[in-house]
TORPA-4810 file (N, C-alpha, C, O; in nm, 3 decimals):
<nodes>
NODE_1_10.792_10.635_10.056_10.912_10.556_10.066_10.976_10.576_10.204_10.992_10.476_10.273_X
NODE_2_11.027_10.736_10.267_11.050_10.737_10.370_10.964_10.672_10.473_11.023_10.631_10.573_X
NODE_3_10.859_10.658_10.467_10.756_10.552_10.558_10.814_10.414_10.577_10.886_10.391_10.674_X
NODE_4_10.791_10.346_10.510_10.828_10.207_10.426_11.021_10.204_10.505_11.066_10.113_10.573_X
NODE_5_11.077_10.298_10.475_11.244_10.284_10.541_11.247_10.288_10.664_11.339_10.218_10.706_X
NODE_6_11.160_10.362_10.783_11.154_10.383_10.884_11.090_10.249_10.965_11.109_10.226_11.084_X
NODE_7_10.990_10.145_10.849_10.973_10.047_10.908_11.080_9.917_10.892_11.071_9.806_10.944_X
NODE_8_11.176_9.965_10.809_11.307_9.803_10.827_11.390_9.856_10.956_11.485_9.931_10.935_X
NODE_9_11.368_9.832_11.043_11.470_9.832_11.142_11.549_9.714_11.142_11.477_9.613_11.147_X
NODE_10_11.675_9.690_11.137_11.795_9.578_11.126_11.749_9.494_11.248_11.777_9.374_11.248_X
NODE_11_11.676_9.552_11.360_11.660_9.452_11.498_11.522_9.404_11.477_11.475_9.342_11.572_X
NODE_12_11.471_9.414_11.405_11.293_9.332_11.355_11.244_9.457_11.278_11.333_9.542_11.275_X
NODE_13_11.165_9.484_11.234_11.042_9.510_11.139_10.941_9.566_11.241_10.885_9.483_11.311_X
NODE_14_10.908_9.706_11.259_10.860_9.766_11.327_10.735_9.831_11.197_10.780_9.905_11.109_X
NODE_15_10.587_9.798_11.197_10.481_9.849_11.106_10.383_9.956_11.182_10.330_9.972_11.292_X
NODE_16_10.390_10.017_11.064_10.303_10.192_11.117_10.141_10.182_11.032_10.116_10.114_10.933_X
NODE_17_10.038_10.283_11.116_9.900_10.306_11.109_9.951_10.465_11.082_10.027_10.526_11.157_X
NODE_18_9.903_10.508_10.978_9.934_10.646_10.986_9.788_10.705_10.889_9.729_10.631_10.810_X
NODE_19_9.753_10.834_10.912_9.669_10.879_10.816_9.728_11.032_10.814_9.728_11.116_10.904_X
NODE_20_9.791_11.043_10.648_9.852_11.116_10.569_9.717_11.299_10.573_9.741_11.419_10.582_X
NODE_21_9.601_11.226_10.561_9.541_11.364_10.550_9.568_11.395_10.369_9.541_11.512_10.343_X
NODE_22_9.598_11.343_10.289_9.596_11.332_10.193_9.490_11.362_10.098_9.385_11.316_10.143_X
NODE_23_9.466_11.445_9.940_9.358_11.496_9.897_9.419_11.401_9.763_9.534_11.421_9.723_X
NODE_24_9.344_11.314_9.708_9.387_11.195_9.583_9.298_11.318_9.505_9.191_11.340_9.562_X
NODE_25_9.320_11.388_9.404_9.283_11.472_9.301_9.326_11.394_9.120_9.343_11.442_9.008_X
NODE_26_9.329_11.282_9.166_9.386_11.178_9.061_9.436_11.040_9.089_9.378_10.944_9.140_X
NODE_27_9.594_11.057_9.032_9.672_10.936_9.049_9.709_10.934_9.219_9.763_11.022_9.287_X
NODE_28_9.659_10.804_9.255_9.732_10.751_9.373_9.868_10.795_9.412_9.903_10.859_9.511_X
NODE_29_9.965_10.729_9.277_10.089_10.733_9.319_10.133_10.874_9.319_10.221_10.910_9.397_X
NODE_30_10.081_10.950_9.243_10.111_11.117_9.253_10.121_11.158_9.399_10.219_11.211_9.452_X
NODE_31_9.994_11.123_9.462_9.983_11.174_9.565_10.078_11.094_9.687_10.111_11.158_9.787_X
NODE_32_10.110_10.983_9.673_10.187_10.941_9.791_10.332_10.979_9.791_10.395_10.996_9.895_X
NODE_33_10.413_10.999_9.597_10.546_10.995_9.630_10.562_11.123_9.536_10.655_11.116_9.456_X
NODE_34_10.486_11.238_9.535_10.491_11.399_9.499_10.592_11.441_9.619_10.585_11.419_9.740_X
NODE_35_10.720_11.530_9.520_10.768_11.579_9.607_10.728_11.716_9.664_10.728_11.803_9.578_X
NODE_36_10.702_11.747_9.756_10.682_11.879_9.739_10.721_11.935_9.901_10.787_11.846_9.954_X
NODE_37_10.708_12.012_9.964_10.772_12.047_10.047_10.850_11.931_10.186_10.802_11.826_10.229_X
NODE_38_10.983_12.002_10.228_11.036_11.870_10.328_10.969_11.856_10.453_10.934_11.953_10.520_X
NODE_39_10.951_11.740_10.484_10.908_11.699_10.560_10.978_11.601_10.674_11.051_11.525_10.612_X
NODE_40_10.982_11.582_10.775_11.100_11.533_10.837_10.967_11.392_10.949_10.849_11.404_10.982_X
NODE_41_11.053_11.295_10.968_10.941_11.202_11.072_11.030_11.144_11.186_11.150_11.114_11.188_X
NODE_42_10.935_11.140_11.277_10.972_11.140_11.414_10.903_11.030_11.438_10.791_11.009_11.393_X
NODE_43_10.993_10.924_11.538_10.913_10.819_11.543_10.957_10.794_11.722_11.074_10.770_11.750_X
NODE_44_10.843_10.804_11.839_10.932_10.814_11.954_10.810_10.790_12.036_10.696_10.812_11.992_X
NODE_45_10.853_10.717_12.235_10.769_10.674_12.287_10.685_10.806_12.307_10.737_10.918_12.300_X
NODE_46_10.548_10.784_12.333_10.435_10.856_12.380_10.463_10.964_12.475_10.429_11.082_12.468_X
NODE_47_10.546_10.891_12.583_10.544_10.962_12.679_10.670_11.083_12.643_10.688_11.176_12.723_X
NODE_48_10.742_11.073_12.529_10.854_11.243_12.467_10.751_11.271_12.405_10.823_11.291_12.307_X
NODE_49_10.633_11.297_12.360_10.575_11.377_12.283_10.570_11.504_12.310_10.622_11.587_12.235_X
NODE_50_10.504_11.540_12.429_10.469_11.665_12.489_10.600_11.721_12.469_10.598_11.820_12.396_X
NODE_51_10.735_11.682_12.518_10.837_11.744_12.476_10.850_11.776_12.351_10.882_11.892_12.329_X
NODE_52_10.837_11.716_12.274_10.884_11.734_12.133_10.758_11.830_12.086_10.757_11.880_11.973_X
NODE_53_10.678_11.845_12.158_10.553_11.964_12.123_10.621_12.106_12.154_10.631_12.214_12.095_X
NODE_54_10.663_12.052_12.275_10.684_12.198_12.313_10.855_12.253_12.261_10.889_12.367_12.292_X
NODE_55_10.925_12.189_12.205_11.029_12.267_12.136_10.997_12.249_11.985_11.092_12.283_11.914_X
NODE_56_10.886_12.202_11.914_10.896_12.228_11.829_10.774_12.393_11.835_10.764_12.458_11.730_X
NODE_57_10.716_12.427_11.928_10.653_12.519_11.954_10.775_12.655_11.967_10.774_12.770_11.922_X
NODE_58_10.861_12.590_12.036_10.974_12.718_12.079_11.017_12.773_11.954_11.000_12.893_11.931_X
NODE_59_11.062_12.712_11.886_11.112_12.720_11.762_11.031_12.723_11.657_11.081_12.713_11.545_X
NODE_60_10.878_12.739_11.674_10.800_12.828_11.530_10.786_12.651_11.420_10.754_12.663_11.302_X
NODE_61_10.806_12.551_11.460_10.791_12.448_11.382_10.669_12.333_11.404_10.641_12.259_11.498_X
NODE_62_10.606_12.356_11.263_10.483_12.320_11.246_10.500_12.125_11.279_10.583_12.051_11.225_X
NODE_63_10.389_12.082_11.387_10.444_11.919_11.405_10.290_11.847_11.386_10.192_11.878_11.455_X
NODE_64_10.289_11.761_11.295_10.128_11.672_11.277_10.141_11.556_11.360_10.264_11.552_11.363_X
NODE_65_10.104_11.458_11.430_10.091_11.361_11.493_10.042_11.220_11.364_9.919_11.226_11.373_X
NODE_66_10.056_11.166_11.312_10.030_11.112_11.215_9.970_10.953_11.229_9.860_10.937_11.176_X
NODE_67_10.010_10.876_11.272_10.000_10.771_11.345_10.073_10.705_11.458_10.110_10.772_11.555_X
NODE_68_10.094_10.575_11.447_10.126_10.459_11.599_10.215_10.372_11.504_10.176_10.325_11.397_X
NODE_69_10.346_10.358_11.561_10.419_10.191_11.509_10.358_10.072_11.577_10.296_10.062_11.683_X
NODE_70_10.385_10.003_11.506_10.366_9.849_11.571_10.311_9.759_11.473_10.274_9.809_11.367_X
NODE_71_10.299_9.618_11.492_10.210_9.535_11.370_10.337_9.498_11.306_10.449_9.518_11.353_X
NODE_72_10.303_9.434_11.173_10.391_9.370_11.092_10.324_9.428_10.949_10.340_9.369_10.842_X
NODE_73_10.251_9.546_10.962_10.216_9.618_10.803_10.249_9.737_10.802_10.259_9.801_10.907_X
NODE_74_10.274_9.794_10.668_10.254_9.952_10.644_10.140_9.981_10.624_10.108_9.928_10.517_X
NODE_75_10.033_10.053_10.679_9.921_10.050_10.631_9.866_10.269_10.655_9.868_10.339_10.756_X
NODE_76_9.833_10.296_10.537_9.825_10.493_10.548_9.737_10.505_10.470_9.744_10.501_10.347_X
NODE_77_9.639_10.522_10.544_9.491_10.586_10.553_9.449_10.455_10.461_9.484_10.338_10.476_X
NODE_78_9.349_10.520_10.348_9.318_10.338_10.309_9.360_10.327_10.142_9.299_10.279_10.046_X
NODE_79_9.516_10.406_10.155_9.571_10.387_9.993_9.684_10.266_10.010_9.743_10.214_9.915_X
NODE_80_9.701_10.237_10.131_9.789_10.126_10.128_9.801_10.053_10.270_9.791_10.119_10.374_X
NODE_81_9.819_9.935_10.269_9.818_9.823_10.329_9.876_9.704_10.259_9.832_9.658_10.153_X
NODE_82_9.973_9.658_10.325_10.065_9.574_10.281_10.211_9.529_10.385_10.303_9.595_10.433_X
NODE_83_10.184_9.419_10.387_10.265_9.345_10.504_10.438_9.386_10.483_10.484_9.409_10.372_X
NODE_84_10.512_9.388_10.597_10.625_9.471_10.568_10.715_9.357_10.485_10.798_9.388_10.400_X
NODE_85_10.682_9.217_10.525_10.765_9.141_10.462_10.791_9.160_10.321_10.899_9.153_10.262_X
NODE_86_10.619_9.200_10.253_10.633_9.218_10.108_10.698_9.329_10.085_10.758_9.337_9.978_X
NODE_87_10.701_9.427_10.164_10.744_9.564_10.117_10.931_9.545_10.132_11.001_9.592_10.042_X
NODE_88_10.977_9.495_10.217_11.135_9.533_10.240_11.109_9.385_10.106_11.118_9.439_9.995_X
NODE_89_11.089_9.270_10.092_11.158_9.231_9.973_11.151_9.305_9.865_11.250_9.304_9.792_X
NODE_90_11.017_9.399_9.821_11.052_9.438_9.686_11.129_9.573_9.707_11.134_9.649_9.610_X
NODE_91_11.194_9.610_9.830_11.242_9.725_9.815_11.375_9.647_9.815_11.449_9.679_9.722_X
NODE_92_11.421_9.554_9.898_11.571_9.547_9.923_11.649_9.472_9.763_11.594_9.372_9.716_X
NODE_93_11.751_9.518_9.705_11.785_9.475_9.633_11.693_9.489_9.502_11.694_9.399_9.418_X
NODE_94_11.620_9.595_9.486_11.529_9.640_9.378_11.623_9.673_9.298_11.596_9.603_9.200_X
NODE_95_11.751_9.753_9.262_11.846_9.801_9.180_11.831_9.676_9.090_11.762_9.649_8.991_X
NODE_96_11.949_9.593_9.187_12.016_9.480_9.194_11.930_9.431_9.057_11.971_9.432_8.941_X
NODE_97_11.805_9.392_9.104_11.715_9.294_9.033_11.686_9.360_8.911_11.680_9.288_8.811_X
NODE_98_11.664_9.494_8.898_11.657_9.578_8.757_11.774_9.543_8.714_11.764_9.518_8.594_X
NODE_99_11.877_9.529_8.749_12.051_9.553_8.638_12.043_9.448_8.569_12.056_9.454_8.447_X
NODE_100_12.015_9.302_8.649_12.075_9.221_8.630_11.929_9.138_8.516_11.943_9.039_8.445_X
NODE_101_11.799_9.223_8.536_11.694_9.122_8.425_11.750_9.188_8.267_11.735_9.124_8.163_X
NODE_102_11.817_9.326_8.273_11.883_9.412_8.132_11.980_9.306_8.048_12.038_9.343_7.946_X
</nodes>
């Protein structure tokens, strides 16, 4: 989900290539939205990386490189792919649409 939020930007729709490194030992969805330890995402030009290597080095904090933004999909490793348009409609106003089919 935090994936999926990081791609609605209010100024256009920014879509990510990412590979999770992920072990599916079952259910799909287990594995994509298991909570289990925090995890924080960084989304920034190429050229701050090395910075952001090297203070997350100063400070003892573990950093994965994961994928590239761009495109008009969410697409992570090959458990999902799906155009962002579809994804922000069924996310935006998802409450909304549960209250009101009750």
């Amino acid at each position: 989900v935090a994936l999926a939020e990081c791609c609605f930007n209010p100024a256009g729709h920014v879509g990510a290539t990412v590979q999770l490194g992920l072990e599916v030992h079952g259910r799909v969805d287990e594995a994509l939205f298991a909570e289990s330890q925090s995890r924080i995402i960084v989304s920034l030009e190429e050229k701050g990386l090395d910075a952001l290597k090297a203070i997350c080095a100063e400070f003892g904090v573990p950093l994965s490189v994961i994928g590239n933004t761009g495109g008009a999909s969410l697409k992570i490793g090959s458990l999902v792919d799906i155009s962002l348009d579809s994804a922000h409609s069924a996310f935006s106003g998802s409450l909304e649409r549960l209250i009101a089919s009750s």
